[in-house]
N, CA, C and O atoms as CSV, one atom per row, in Angstrom:
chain,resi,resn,atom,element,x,y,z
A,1,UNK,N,N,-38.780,87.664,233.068
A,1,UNK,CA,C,-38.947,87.297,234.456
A,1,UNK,C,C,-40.239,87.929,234.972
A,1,UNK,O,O,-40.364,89.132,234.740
A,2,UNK,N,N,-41.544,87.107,235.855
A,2,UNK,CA,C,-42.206,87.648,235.956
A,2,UNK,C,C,-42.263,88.874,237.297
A,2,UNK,O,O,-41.328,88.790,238.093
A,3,UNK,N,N,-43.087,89.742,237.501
A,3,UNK,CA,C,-42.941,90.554,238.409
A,3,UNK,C,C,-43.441,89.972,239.564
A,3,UNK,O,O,-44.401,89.204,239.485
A,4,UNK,N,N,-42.894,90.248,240.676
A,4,UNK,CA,C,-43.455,89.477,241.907
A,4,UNK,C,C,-44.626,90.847,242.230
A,4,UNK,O,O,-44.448,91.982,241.790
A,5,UNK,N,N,-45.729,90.457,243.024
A,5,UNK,CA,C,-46.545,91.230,243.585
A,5,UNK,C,C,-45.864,92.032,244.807
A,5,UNK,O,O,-44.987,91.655,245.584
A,6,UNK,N,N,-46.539,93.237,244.727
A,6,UNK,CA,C,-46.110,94.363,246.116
A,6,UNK,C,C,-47.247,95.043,246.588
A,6,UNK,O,O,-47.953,95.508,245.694
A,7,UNK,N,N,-47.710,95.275,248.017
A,7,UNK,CA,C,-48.807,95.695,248.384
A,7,UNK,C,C,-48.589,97.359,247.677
A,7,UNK,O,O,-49.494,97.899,247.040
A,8,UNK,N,N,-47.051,98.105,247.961
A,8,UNK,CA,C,-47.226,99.190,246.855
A,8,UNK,C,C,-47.055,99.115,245.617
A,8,UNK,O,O,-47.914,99.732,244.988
A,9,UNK,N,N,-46.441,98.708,245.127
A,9,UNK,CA,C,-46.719,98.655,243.015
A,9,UNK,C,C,-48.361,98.266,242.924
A,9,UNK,O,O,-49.275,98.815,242.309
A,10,UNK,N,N,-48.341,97.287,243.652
A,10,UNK,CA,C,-50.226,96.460,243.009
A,10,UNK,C,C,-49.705,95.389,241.992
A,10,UNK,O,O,-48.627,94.839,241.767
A,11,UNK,N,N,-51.029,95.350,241.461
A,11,UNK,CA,C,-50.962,94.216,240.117
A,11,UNK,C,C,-51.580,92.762,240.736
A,11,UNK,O,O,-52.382,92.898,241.660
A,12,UNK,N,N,-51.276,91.416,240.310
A,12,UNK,CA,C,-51.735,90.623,240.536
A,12,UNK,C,C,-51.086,89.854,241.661
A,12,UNK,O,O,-49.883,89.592,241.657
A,13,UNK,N,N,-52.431,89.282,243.221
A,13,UNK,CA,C,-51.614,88.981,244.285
A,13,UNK,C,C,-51.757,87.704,243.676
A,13,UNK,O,O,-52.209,87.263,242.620
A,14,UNK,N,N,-51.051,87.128,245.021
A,14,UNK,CA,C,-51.018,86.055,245.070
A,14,UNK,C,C,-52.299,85.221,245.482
A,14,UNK,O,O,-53.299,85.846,245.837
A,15,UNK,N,N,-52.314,83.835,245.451
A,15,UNK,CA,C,-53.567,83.432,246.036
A,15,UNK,C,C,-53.602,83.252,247.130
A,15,UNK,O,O,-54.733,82.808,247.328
A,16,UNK,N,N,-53.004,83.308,248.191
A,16,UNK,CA,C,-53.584,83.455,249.404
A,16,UNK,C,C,-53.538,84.668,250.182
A,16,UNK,O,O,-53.708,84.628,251.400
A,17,UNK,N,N,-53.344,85.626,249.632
A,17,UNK,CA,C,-53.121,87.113,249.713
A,17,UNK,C,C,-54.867,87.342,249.367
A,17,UNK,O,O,-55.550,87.868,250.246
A,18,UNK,N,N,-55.473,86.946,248.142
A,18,UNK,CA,C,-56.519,86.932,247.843
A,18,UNK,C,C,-57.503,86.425,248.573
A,18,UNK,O,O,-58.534,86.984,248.947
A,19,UNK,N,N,-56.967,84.831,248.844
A,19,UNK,CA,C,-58.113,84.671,249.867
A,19,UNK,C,C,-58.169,85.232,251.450
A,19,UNK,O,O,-59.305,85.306,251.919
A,20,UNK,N,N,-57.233,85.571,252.182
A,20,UNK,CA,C,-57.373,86.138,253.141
A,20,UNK,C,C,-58.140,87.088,252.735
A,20,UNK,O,O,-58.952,87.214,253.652
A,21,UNK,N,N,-58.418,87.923,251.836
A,21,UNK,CA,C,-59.064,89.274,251.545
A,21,UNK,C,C,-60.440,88.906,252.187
A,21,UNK,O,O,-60.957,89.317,253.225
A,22,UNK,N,N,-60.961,87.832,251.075
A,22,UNK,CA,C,-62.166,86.861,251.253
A,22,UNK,C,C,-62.529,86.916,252.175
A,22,UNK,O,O,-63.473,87.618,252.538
A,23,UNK,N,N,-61.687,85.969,253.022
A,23,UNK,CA,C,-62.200,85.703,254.546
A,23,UNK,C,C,-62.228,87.152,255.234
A,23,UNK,O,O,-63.027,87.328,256.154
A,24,UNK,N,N,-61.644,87.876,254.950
A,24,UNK,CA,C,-61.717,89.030,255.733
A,24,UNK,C,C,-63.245,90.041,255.265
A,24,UNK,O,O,-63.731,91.004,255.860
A,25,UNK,N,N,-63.684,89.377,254.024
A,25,UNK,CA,C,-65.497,90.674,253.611
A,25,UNK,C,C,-66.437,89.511,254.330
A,25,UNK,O,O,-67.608,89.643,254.687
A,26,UNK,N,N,-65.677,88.451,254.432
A,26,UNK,CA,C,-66.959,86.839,254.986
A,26,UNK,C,C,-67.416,87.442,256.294
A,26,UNK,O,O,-68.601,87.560,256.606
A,27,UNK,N,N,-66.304,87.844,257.097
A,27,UNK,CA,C,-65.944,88.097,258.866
A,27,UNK,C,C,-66.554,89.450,259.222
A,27,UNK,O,O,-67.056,89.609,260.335
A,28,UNK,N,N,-66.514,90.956,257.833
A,28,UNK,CA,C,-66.810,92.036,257.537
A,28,UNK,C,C,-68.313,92.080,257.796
A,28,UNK,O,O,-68.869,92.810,258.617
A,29,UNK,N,N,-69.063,90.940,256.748
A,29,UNK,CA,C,-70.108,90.880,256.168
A,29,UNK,C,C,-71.493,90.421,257.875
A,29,UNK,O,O,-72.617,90.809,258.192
A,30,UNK,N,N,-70.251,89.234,258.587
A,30,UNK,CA,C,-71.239,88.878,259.720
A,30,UNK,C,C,-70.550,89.395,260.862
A,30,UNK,O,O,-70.116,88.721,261.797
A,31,UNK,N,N,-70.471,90.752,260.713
A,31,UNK,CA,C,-69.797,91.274,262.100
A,31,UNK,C,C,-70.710,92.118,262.252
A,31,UNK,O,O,-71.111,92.889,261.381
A,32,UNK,N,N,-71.265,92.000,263.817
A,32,UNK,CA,C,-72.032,93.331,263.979
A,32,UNK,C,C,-71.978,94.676,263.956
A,32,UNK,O,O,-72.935,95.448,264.025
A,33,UNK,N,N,-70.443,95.027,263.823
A,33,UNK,CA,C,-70.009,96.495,263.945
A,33,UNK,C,C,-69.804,96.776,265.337
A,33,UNK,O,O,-69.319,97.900,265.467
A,34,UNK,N,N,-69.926,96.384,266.058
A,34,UNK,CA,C,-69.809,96.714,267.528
A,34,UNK,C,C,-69.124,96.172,268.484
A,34,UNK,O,O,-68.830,96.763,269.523
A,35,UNK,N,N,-68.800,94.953,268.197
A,35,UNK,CA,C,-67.721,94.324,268.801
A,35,UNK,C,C,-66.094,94.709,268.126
A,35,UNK,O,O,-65.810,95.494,267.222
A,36,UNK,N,N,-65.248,93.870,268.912
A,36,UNK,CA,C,-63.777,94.486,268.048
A,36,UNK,C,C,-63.556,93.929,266.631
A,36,UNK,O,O,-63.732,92.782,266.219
A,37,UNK,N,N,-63.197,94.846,266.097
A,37,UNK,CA,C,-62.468,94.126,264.930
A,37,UNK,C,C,-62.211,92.888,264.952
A,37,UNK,O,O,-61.333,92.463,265.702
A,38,UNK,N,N,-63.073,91.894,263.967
A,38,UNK,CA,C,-62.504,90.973,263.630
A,38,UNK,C,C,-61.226,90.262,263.850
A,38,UNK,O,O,-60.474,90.736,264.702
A,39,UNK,N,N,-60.807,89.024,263.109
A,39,UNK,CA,C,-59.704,88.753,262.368
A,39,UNK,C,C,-59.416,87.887,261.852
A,39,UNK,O,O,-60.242,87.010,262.107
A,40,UNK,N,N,-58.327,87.379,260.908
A,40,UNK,CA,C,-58.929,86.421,260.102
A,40,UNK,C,C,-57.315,86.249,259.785
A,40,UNK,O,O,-56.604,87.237,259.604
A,41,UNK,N,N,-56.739,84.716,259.730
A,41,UNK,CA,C,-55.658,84.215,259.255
A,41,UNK,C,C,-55.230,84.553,258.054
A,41,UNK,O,O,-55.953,84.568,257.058
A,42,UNK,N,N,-53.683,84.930,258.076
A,42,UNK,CA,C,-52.603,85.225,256.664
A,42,UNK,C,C,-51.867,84.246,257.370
A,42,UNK,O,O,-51.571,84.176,258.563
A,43,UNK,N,N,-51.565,83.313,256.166
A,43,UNK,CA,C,-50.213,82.875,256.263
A,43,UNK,C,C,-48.516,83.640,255.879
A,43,UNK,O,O,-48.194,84.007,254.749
A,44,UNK,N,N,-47.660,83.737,257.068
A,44,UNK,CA,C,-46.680,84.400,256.652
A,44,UNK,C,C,-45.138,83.115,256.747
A,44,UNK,O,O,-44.481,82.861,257.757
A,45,UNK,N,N,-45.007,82.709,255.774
A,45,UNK,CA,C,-43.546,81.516,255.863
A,45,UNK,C,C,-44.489,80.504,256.147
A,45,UNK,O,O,-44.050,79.699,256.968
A,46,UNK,N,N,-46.082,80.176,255.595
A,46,UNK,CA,C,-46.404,79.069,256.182
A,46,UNK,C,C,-47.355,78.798,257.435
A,46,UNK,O,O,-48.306,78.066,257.708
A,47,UNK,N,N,-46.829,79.469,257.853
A,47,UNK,CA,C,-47.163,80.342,259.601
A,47,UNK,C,C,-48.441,80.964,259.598
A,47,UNK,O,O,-48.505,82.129,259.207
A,48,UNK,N,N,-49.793,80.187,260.091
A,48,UNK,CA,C,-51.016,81.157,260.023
A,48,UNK,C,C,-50.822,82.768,261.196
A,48,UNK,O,O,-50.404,82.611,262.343
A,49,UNK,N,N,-51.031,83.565,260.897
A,49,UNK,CA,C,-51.277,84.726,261.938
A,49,UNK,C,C,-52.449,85.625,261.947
A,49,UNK,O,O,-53.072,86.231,261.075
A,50,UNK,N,N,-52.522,85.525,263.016
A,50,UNK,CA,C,-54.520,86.305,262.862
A,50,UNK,C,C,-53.997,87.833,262.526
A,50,UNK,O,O,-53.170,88.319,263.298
A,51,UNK,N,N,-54.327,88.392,261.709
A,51,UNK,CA,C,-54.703,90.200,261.333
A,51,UNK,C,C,-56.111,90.691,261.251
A,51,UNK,O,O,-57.068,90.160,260.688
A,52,UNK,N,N,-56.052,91.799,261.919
A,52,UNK,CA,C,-57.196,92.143,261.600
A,52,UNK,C,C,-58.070,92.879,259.973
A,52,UNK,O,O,-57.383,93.344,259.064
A,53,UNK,N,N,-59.269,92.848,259.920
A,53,UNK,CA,C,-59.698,93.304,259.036
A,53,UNK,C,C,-59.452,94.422,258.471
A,53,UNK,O,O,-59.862,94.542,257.317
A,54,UNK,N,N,-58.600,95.757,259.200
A,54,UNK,CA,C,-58.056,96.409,258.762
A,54,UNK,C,C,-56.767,96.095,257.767
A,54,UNK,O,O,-56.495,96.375,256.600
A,55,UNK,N,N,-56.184,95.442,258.729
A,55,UNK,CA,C,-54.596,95.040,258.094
A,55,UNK,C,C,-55.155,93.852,256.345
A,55,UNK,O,O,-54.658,93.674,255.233
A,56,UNK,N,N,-55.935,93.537,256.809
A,56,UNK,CA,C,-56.316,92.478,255.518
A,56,UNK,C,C,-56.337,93.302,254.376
A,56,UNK,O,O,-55.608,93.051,253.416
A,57,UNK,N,N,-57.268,94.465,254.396
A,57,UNK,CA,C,-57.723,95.427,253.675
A,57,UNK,C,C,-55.977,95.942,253.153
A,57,UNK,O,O,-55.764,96.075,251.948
A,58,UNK,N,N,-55.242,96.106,253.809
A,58,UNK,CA,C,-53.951,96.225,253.144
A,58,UNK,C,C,-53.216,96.055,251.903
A,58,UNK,O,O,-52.619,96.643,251.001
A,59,UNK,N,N,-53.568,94.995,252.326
A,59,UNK,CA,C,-52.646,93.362,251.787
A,59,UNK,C,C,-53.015,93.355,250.308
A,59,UNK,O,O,-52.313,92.573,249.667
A,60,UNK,N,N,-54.008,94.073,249.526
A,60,UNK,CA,C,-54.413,93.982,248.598
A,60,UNK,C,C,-54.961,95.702,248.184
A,60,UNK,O,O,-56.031,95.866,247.598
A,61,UNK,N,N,-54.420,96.423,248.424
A,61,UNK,CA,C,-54.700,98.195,249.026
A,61,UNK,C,C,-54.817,98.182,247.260
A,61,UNK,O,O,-55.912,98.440,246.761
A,62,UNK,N,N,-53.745,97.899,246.457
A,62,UNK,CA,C,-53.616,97.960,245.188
A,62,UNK,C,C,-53.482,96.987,244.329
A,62,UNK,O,O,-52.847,97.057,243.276
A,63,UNK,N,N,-54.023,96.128,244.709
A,63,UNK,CA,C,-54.529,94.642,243.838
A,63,UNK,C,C,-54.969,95.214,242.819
A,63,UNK,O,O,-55.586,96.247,243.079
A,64,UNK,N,N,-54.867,94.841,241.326
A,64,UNK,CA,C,-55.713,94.892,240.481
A,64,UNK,C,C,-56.879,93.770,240.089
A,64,UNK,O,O,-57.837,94.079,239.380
A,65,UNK,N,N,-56.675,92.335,240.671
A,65,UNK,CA,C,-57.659,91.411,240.565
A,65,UNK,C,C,-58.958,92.139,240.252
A,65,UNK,O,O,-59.077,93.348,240.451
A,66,UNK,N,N,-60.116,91.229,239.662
A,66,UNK,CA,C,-61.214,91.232,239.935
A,66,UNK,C,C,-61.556,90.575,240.834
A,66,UNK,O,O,-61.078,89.444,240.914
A,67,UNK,N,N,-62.263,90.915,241.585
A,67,UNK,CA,C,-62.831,90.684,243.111
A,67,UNK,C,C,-63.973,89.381,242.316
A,67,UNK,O,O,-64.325,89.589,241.155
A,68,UNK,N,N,-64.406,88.258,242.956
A,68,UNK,CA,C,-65.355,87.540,242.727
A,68,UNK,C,C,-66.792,87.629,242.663
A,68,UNK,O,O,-67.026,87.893,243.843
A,69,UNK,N,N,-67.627,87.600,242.238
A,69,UNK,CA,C,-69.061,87.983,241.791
A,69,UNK,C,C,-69.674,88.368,242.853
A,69,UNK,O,O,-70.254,89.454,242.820
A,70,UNK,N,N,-69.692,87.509,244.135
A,70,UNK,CA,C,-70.249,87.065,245.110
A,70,UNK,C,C,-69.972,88.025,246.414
A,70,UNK,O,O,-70.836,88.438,247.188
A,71,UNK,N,N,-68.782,88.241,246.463
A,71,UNK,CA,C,-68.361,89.279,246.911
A,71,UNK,C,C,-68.113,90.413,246.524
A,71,UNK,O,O,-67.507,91.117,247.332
A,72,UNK,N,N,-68.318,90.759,245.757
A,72,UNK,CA,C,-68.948,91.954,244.753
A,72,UNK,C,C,-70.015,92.181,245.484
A,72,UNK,O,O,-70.151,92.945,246.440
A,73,UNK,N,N,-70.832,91.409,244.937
A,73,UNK,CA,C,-72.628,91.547,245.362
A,73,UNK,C,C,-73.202,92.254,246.771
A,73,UNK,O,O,-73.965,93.139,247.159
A,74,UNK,N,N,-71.906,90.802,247.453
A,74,UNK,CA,C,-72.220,91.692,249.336
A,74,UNK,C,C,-71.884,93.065,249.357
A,74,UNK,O,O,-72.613,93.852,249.961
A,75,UNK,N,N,-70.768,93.482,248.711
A,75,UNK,CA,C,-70.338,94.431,249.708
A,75,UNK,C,C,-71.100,96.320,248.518
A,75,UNK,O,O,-71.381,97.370,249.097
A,76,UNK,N,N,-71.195,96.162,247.243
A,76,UNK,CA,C,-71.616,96.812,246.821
A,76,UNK,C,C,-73.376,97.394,246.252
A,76,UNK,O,O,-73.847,98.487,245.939
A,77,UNK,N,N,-73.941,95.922,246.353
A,77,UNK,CA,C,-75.131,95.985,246.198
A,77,UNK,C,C,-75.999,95.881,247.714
A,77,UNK,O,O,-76.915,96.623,248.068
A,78,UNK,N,N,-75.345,94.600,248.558
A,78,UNK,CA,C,-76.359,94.438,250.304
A,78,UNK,C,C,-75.645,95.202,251.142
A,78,UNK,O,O,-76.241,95.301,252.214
A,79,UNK,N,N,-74.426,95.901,251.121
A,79,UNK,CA,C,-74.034,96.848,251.748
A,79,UNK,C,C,-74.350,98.280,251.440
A,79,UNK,O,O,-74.819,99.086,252.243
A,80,UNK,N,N,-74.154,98.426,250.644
A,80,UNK,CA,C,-74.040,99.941,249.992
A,80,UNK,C,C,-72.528,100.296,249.524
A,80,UNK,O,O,-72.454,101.519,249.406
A,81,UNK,N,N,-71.556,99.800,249.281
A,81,UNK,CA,C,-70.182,100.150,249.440
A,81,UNK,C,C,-70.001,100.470,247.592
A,81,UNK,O,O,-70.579,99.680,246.845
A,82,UNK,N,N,-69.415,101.314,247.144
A,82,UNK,CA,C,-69.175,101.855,246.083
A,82,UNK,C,C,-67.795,101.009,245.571
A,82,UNK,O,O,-66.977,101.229,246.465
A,83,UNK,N,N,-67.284,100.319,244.757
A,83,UNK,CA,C,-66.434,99.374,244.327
A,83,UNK,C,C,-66.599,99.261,243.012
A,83,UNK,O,O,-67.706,99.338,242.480
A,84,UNK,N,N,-65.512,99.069,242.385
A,84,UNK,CA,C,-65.193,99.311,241.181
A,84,UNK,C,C,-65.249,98.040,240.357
A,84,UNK,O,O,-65.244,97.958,239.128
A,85,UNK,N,N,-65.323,96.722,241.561
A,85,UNK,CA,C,-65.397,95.503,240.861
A,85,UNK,C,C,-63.966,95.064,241.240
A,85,UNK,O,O,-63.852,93.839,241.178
A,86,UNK,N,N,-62.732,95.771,241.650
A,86,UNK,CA,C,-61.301,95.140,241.868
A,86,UNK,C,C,-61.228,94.842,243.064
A,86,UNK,O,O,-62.058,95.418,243.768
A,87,UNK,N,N,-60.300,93.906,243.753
A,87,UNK,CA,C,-59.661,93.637,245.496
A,87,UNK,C,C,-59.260,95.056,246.081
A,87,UNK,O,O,-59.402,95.138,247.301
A,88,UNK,N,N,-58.794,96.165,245.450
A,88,UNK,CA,C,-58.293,97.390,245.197
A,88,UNK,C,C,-58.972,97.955,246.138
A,88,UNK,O,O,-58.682,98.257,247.296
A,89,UNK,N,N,-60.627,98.148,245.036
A,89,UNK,CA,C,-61.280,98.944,245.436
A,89,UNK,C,C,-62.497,98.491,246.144
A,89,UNK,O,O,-63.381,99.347,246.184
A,90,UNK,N,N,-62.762,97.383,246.701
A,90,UNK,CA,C,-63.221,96.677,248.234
A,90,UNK,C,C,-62.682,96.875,249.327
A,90,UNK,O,O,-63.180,96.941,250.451
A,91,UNK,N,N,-61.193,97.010,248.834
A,91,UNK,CA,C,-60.141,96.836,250.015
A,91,UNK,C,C,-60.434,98.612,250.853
A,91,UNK,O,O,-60.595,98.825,252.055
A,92,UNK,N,N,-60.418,99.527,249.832
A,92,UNK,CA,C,-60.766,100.893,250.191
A,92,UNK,C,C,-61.921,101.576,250.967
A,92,UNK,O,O,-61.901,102.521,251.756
A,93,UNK,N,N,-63.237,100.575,250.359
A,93,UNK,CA,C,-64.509,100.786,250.637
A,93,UNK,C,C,-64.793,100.218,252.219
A,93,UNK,O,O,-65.439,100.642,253.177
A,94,UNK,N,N,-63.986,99.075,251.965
A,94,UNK,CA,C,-64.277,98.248,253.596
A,94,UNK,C,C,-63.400,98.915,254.671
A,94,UNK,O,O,-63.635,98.783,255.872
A,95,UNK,N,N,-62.316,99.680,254.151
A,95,UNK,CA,C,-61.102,100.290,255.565
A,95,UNK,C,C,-62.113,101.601,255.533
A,95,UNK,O,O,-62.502,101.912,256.658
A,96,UNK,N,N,-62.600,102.411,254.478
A,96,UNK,CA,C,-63.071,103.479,255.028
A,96,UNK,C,C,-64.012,103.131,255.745
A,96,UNK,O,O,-63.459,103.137,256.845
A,97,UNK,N,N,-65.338,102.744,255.976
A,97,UNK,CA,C,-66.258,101.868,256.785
A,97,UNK,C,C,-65.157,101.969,257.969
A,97,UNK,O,O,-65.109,102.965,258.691
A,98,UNK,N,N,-64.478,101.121,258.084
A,98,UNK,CA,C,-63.610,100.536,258.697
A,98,UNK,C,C,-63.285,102.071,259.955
A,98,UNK,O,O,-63.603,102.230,261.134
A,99,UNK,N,N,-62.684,102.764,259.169
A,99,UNK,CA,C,-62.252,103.641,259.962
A,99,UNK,C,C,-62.996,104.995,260.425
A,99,UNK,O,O,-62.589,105.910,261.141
A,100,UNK,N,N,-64.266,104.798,259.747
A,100,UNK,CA,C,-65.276,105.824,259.959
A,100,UNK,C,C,-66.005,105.561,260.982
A,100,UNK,O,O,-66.386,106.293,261.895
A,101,UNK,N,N,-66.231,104.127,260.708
A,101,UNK,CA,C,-67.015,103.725,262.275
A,101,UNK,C,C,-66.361,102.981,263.614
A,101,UNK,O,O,-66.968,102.396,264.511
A,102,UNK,N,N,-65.378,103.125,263.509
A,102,UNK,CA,C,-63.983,102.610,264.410
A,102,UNK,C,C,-65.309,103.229,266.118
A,102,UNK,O,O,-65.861,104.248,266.532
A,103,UNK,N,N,-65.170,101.779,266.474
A,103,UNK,CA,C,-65.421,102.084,268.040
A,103,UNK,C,C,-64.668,102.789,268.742
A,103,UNK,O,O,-63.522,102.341,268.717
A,104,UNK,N,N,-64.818,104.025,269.592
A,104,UNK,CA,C,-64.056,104.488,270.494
A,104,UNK,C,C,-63.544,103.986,271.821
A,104,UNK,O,O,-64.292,104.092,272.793
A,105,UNK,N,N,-62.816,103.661,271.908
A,105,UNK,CA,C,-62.148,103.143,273.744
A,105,UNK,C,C,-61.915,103.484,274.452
A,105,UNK,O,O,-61.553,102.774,275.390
């Protein structure tokens, strides 16, 4: 029986677990940093719901995927973000960002 995916065990998500990730380095990538957090649709039962780029970063905290070339590229080579090449470890690089430069309110 195969194992279902868990944001804590890890291993392999699902695909739209994956692509929300996506959309969430796309939204990362053209955000100025200064406005609010993003956000970017998960489907839950079907059901789109906006989360933010934090919460996206979640969703895949321990993905083992390989992350796609392209998004690789942005976030470790035109960003500066240190990534290992997995959803894992994008997901880490973009919440710390994330929470280092968190606007104050």
């Amino acid at each position: 029986m195969p194992k279902h995916y868990s944001i804590r065990n890890g291993g392999h998500a699902p695909g739209h677990v994956r692509d929300t990730f996506l959309k969430a380095v796309e939204a990362f990538v053209y955000w100025n940093g200064t406005d609010p957090e993003p956000r970017v649709e998960f489907e839950v039962n079907y059901e789109p719901q906006p989360i933010s780029l934090s919460k996206a970063c979640g969703l895949v905290w321990n993905c083992t995927d390989i992350l796609p070339g392209g998004e690789e590229q942005l976030l470790s080579v035109e960003l500066g973000m240190n990534t290992s090449g997995t959803y894992a470890s994008a997901a880490r690089a973009m919440h710390r960002w994330l929470t280092e430069n968190r606007i104050q309110s």
